[in-house]
mmCIF file of the N, C-alpha and C atoms, coordinates in Angstrom:
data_MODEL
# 
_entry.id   MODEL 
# 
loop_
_atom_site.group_PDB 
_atom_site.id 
_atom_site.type_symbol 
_atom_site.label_atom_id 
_atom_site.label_alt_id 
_atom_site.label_comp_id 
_atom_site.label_asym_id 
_atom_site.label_entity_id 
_atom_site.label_seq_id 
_atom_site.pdbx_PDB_ins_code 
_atom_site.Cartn_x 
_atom_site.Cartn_y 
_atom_site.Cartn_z 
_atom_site.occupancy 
_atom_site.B_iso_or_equiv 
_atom_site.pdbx_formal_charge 
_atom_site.auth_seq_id 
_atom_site.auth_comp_id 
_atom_site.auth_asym_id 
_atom_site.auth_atom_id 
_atom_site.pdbx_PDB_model_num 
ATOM 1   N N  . UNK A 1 1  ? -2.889  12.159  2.031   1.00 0.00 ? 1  UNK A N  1 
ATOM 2   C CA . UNK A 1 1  ? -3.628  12.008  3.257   1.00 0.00 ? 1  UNK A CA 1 
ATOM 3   C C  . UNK A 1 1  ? -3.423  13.241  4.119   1.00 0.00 ? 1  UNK A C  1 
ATOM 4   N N  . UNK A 1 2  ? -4.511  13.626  5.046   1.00 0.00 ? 2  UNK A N  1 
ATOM 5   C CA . UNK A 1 2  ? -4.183  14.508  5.871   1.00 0.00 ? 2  UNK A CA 1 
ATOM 6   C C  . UNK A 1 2  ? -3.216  14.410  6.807   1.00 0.00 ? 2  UNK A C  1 
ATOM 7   N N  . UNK A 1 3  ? -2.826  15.917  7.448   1.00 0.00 ? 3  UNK A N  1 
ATOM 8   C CA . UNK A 1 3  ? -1.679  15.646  7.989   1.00 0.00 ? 3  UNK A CA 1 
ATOM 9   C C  . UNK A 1 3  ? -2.486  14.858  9.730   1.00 0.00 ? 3  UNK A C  1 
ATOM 10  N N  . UNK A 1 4  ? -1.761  14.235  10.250  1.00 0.00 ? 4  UNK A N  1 
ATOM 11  C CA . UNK A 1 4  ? -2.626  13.672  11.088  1.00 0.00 ? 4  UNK A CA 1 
ATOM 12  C C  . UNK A 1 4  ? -3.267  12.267  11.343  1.00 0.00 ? 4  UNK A C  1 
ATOM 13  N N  . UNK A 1 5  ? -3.389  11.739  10.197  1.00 0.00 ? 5  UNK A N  1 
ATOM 14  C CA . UNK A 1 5  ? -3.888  10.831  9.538   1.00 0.00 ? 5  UNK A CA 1 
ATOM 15  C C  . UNK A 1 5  ? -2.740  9.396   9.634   1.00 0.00 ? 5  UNK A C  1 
ATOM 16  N N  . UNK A 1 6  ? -2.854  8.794   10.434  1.00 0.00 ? 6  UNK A N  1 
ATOM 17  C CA . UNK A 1 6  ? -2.086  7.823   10.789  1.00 0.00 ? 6  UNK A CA 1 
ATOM 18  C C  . UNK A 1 6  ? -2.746  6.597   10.868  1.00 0.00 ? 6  UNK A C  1 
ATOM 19  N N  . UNK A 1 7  ? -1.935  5.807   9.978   1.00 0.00 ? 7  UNK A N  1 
ATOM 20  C CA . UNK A 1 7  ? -2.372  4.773   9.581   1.00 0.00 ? 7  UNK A CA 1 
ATOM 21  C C  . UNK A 1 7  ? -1.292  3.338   9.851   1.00 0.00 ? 7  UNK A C  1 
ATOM 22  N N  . UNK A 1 8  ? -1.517  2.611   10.643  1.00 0.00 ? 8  UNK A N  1 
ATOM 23  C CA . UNK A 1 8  ? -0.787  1.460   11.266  1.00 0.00 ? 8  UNK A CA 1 
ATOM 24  C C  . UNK A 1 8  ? -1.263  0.326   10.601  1.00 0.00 ? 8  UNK A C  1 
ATOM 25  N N  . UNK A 1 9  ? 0.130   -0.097  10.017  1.00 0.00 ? 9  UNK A N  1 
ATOM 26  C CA . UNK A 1 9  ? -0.587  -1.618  8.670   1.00 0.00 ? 9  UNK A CA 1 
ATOM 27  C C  . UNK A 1 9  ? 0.928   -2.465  9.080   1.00 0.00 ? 9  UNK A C  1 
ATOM 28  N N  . UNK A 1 10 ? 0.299   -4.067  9.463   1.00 0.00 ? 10 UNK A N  1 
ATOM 29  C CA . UNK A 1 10 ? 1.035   -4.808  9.643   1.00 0.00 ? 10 UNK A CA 1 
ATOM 30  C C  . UNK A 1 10 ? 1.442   -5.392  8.482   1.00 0.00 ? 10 UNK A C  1 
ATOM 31  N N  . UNK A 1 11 ? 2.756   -5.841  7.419   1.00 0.00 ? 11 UNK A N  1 
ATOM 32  C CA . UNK A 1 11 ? 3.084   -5.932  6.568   1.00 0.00 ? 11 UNK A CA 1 
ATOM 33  C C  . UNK A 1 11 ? 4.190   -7.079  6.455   1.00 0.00 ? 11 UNK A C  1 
ATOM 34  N N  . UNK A 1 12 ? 3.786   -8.023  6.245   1.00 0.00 ? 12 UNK A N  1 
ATOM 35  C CA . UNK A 1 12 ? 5.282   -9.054  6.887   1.00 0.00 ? 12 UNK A CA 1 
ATOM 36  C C  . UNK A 1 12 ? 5.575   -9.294  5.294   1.00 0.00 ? 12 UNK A C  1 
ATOM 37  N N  . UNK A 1 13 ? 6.699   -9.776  4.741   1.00 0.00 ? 13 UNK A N  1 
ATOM 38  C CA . UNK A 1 13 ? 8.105   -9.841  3.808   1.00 0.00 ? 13 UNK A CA 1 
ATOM 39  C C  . UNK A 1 13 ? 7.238   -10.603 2.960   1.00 0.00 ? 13 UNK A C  1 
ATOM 40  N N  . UNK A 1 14 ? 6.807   -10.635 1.876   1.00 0.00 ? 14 UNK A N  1 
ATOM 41  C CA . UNK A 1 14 ? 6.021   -11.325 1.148   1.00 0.00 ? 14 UNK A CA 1 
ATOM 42  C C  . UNK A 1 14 ? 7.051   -11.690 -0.376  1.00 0.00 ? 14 UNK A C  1 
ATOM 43  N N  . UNK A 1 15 ? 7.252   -12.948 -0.415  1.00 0.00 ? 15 UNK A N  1 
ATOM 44  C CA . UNK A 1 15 ? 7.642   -13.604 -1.580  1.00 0.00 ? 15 UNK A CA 1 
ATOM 45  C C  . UNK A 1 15 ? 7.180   -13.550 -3.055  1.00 0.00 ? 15 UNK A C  1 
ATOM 46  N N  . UNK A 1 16 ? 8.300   -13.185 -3.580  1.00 0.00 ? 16 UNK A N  1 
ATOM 47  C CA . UNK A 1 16 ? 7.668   -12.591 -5.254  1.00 0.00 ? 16 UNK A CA 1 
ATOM 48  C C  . UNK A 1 16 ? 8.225   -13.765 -5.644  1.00 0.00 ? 16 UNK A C  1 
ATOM 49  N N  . UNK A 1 17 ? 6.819   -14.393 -7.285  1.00 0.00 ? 17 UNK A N  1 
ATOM 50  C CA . UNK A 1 17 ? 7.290   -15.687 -8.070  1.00 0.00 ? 17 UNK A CA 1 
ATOM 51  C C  . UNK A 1 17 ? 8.149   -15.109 -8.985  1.00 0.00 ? 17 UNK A C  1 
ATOM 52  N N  . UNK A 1 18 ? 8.703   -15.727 -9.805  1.00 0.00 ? 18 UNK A N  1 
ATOM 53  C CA . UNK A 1 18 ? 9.515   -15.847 -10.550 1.00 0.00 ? 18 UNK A CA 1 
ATOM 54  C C  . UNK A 1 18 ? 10.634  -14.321 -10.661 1.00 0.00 ? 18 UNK A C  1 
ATOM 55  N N  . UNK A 1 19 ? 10.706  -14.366 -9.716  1.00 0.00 ? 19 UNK A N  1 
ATOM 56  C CA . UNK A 1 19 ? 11.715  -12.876 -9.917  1.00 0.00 ? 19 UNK A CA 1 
ATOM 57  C C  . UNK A 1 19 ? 13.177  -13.104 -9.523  1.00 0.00 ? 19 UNK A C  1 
ATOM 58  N N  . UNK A 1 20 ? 13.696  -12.024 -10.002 1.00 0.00 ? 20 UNK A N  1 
ATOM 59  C CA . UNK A 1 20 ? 15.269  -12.376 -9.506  1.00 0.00 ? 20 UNK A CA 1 
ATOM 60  C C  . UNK A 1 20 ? 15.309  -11.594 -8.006  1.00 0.00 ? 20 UNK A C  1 
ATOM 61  N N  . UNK A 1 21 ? 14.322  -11.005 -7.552  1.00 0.00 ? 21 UNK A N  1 
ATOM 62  C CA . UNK A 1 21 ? 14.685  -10.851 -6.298  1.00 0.00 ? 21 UNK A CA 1 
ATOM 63  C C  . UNK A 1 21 ? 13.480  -11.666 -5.783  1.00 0.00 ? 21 UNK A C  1 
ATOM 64  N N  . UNK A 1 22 ? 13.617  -12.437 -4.760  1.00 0.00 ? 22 UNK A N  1 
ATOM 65  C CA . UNK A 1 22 ? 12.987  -13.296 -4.270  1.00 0.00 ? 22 UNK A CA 1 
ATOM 66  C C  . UNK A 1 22 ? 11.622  -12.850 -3.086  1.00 0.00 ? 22 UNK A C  1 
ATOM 67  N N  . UNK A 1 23 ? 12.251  -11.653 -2.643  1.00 0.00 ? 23 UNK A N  1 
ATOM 68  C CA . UNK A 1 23 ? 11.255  -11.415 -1.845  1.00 0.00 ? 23 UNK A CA 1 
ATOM 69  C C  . UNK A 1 23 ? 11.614  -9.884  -1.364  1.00 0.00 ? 23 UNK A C  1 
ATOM 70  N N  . UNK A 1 24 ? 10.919  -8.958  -1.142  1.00 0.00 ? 24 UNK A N  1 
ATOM 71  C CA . UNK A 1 24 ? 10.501  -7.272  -1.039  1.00 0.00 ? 24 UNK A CA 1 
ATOM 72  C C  . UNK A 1 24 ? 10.585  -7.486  0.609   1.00 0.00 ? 24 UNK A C  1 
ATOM 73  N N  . UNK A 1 25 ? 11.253  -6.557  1.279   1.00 0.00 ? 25 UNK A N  1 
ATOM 74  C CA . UNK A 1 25 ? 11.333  -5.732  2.375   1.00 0.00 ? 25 UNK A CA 1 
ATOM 75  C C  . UNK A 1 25 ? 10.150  -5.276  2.627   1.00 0.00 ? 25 UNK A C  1 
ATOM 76  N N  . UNK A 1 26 ? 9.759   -5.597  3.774   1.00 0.00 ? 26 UNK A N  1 
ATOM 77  C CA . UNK A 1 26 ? 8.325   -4.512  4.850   1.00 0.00 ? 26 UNK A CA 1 
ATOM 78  C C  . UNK A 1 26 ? 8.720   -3.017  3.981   1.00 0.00 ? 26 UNK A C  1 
ATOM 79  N N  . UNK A 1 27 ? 9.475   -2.591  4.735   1.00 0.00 ? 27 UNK A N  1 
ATOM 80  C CA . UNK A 1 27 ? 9.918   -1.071  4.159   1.00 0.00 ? 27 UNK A CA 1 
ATOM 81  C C  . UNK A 1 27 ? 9.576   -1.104  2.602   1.00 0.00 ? 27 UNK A C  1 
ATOM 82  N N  . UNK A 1 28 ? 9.862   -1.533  1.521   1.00 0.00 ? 28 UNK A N  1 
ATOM 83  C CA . UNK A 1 28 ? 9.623   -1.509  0.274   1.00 0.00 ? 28 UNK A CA 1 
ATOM 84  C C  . UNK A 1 28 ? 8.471   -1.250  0.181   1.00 0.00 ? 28 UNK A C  1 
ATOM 85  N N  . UNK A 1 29 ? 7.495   -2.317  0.626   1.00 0.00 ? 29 UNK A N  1 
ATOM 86  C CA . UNK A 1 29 ? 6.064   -3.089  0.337   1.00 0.00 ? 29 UNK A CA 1 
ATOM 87  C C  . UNK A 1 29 ? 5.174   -1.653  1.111   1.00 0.00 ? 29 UNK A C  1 
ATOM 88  N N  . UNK A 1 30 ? 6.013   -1.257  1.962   1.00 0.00 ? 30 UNK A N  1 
ATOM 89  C CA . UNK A 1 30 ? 4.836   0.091   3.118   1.00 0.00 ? 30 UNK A CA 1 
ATOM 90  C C  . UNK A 1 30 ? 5.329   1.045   2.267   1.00 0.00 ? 30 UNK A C  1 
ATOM 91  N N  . UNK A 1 31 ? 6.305   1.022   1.254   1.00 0.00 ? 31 UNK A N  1 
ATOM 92  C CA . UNK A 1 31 ? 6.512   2.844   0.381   1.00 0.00 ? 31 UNK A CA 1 
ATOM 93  C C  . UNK A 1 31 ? 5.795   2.768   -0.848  1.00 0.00 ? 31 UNK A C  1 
ATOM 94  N N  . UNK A 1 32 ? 5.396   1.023   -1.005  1.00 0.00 ? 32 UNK A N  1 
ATOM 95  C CA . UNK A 1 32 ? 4.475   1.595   -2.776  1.00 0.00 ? 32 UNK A CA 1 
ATOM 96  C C  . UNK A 1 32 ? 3.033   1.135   -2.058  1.00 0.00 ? 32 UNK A C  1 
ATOM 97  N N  . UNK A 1 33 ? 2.853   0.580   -0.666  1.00 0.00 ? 33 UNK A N  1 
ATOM 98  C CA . UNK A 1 33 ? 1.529   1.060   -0.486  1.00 0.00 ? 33 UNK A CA 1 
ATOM 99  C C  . UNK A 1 33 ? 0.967   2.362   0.285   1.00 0.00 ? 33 UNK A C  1 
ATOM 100 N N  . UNK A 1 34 ? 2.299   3.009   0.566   1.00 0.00 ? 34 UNK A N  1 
ATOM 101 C CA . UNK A 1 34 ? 2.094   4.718   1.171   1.00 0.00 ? 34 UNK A CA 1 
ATOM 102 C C  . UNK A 1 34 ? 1.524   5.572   -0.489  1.00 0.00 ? 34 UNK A C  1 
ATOM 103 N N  . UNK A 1 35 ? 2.549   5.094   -1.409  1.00 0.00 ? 35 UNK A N  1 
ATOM 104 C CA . UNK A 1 35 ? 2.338   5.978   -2.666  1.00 0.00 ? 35 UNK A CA 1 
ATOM 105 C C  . UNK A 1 35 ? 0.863   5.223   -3.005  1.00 0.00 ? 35 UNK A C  1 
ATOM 106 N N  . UNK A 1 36 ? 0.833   4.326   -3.378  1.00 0.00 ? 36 UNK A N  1 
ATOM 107 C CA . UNK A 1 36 ? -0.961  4.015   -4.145  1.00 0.00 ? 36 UNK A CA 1 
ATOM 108 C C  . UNK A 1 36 ? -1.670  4.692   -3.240  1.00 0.00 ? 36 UNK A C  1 
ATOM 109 N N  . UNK A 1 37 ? -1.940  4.400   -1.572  1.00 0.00 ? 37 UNK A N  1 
ATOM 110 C CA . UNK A 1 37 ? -2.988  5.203   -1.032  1.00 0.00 ? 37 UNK A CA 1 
ATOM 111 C C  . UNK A 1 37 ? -2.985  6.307   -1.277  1.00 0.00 ? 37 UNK A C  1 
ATOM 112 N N  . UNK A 1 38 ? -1.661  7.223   -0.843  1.00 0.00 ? 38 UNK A N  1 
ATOM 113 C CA . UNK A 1 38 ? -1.921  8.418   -1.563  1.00 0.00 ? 38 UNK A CA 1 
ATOM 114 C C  . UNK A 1 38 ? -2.611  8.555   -3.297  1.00 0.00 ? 38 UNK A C  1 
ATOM 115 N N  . UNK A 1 39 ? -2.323  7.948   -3.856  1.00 0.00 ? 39 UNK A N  1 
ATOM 116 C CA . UNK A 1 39 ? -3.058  8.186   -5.465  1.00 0.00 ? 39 UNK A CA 1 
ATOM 117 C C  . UNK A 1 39 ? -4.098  7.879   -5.316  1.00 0.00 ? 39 UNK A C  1 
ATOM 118 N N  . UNK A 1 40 ? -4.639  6.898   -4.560  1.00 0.00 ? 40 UNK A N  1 
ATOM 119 C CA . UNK A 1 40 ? -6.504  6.947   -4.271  1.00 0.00 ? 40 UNK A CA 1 
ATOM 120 C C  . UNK A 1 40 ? -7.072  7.998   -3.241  1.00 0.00 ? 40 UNK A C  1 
ATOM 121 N N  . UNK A 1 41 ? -6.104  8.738   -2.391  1.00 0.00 ? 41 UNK A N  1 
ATOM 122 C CA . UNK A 1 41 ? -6.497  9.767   -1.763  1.00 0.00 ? 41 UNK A CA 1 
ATOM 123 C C  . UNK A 1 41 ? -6.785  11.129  -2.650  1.00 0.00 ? 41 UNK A C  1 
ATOM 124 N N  . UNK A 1 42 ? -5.861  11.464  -3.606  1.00 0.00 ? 42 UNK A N  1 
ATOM 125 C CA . UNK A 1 42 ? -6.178  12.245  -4.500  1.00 0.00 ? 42 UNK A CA 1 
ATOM 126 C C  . UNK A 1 42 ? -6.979  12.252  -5.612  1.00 0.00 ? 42 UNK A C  1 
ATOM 127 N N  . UNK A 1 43 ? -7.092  11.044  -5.844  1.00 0.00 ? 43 UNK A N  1 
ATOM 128 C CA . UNK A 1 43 ? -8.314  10.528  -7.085  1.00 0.00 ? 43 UNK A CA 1 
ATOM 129 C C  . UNK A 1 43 ? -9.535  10.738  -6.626  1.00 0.00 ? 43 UNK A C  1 
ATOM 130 N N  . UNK A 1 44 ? -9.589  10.836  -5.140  1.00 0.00 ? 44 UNK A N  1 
ATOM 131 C CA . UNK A 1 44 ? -11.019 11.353  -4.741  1.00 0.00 ? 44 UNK A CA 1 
ATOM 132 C C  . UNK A 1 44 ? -11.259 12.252  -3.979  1.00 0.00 ? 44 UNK A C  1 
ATOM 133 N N  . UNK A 1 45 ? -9.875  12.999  -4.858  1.00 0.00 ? 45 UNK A N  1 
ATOM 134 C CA . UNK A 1 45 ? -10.341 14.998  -4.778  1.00 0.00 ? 45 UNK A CA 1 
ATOM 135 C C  . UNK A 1 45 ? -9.557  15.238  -3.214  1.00 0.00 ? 45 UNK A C  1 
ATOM 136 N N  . UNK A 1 46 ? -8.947  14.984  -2.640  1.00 0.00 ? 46 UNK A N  1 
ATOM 137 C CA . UNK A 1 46 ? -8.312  15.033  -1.538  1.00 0.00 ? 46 UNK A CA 1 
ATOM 138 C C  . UNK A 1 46 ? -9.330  15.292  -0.270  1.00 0.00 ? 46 UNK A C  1 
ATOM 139 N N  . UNK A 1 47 ? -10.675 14.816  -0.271  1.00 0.00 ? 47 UNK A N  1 
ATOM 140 C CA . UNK A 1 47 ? -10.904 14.604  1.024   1.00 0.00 ? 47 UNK A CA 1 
ATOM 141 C C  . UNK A 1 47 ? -10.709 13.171  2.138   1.00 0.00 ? 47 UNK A C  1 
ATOM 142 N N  . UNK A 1 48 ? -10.684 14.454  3.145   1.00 0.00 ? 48 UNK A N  1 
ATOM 143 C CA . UNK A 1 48 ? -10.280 13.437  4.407   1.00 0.00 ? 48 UNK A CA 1 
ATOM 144 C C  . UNK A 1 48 ? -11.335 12.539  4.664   1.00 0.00 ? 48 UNK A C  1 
ATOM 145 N N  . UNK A 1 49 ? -10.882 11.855  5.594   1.00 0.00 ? 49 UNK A N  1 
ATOM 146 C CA . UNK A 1 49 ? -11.335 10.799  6.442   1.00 0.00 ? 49 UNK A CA 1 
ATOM 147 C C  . UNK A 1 49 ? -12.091 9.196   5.838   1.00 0.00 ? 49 UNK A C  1 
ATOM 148 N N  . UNK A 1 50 ? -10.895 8.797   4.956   1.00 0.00 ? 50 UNK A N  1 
ATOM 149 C CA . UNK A 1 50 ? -11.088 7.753   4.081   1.00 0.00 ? 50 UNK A CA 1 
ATOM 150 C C  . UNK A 1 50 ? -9.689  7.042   4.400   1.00 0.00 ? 50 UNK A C  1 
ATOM 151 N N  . UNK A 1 51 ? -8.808  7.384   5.294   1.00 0.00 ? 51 UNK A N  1 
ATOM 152 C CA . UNK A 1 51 ? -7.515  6.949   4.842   1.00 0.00 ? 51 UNK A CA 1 
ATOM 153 C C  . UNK A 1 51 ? -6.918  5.695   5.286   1.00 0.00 ? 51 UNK A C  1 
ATOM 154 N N  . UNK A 1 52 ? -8.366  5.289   5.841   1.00 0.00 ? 52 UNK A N  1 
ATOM 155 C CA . UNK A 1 52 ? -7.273  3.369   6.364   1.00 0.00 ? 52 UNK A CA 1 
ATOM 156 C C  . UNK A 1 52 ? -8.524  2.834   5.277   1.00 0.00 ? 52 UNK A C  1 
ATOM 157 N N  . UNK A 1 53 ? -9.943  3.274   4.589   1.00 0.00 ? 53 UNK A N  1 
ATOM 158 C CA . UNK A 1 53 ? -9.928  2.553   3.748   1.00 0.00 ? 53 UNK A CA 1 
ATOM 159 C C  . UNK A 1 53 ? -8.530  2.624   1.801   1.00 0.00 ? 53 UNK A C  1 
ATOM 160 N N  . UNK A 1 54 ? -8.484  3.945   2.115   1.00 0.00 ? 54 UNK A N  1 
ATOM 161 C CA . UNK A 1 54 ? -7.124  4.241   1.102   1.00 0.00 ? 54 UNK A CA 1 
ATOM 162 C C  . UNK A 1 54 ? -6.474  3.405   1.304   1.00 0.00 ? 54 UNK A C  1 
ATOM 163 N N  . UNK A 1 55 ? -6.064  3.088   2.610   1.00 0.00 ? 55 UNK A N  1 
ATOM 164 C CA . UNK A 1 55 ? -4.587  2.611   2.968   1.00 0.00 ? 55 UNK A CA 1 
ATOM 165 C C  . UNK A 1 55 ? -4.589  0.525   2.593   1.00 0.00 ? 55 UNK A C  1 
ATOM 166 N N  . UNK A 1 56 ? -5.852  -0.032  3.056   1.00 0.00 ? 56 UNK A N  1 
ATOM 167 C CA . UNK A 1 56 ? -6.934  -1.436  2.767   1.00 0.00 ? 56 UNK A CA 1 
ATOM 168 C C  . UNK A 1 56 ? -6.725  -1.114  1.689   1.00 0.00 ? 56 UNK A C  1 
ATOM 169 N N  . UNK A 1 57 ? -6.928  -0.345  0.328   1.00 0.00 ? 57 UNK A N  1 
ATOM 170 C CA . UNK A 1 57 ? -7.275  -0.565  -0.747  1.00 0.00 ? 57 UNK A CA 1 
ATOM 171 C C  . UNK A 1 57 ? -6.195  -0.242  -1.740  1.00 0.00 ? 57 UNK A C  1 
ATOM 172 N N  . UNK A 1 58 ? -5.322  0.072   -1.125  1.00 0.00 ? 58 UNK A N  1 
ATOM 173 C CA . UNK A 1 58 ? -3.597  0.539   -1.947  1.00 0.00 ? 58 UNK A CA 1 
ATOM 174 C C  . UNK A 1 58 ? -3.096  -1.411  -1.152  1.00 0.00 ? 58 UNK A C  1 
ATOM 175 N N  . UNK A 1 59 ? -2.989  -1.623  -0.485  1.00 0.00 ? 59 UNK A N  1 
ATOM 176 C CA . UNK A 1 59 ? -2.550  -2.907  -0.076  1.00 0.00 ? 59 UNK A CA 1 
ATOM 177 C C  . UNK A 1 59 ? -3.024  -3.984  -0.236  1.00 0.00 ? 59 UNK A C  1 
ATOM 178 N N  . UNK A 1 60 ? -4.555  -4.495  -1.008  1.00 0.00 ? 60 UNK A N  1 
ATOM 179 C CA . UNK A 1 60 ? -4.933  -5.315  -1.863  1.00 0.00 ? 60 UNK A CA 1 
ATOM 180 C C  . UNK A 1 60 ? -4.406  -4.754  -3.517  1.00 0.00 ? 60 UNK A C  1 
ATOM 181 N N  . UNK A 1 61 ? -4.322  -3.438  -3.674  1.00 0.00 ? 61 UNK A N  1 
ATOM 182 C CA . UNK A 1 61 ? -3.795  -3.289  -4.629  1.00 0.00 ? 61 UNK A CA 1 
ATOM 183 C C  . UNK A 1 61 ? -2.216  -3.589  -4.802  1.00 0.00 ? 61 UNK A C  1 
ATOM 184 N N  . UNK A 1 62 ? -1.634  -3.606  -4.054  1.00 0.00 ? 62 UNK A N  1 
ATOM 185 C CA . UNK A 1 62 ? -0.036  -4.106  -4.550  1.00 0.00 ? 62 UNK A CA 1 
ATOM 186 C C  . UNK A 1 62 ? 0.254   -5.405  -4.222  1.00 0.00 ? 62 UNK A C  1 
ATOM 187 N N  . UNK A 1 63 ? -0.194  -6.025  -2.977  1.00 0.00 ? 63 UNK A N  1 
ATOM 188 C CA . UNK A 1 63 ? -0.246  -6.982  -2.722  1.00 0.00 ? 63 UNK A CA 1 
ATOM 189 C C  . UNK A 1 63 ? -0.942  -7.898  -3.810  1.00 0.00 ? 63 UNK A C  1 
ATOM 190 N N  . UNK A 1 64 ? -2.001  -7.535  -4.720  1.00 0.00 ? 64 UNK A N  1 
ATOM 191 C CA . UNK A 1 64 ? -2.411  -8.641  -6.047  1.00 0.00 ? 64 UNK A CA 1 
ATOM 192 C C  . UNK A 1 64 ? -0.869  -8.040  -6.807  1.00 0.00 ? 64 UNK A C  1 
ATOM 193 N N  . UNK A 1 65 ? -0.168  -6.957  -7.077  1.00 0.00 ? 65 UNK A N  1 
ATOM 194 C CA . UNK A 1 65 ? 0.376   -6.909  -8.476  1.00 0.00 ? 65 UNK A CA 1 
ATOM 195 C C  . UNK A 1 65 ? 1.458   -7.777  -7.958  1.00 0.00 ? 65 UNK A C  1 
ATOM 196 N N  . UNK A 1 66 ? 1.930   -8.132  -6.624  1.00 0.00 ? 66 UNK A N  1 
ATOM 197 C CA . UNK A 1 66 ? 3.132   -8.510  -6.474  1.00 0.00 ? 66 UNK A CA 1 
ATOM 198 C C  . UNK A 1 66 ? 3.454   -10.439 -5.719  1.00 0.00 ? 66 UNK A C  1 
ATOM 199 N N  . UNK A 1 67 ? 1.624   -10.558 -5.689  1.00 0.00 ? 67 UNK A N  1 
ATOM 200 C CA . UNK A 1 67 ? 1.731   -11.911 -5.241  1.00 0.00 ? 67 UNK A CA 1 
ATOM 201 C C  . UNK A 1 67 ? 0.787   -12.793 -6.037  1.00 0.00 ? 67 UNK A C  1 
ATOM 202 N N  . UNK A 1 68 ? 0.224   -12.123 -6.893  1.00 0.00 ? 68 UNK A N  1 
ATOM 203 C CA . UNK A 1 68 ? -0.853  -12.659 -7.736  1.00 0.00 ? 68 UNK A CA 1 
ATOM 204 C C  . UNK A 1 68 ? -1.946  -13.168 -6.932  1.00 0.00 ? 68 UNK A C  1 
ATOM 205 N N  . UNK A 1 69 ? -2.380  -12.294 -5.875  1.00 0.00 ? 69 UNK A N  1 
ATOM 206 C CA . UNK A 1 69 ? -3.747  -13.016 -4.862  1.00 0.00 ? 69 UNK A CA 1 
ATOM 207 C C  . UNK A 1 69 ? -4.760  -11.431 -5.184  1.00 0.00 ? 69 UNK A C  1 
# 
């Protein structure tokens, strides 16, 4: 993302099934949806001004791998 580019995502502690850890930290859950947005920011060539849909679309993306929704 550009530098500049600030993106504010409310993220509350979301419960993982069958795992031995029961449930992921805000902090956790905002560093693998900082990294996916970034990988959809670069997948589409690094232009700007996409980055709260990046940011929406890295956080349905981890949020399905990690809650099954």
């Amino acid at each position: 993302m550009e530098r500049g580019d600030v993106v504010m995502a409310r993220i509350s502690t979301i419960k993982l099934g069958r795992s031995s850890n029961p449930s992921m930290s805000t902090e956790d859950l905002n560093k693998l949806v900082a990294k996916k947005a970034y990988e959809l920011y670069e997948k589409r060539g690094r232009k700007s001004g996409h980055s709260l849909n990046d940011w929406l679309e890295a956080e349905r993306i981890v949020k399905g791998k990690f809650c099954g929704k």
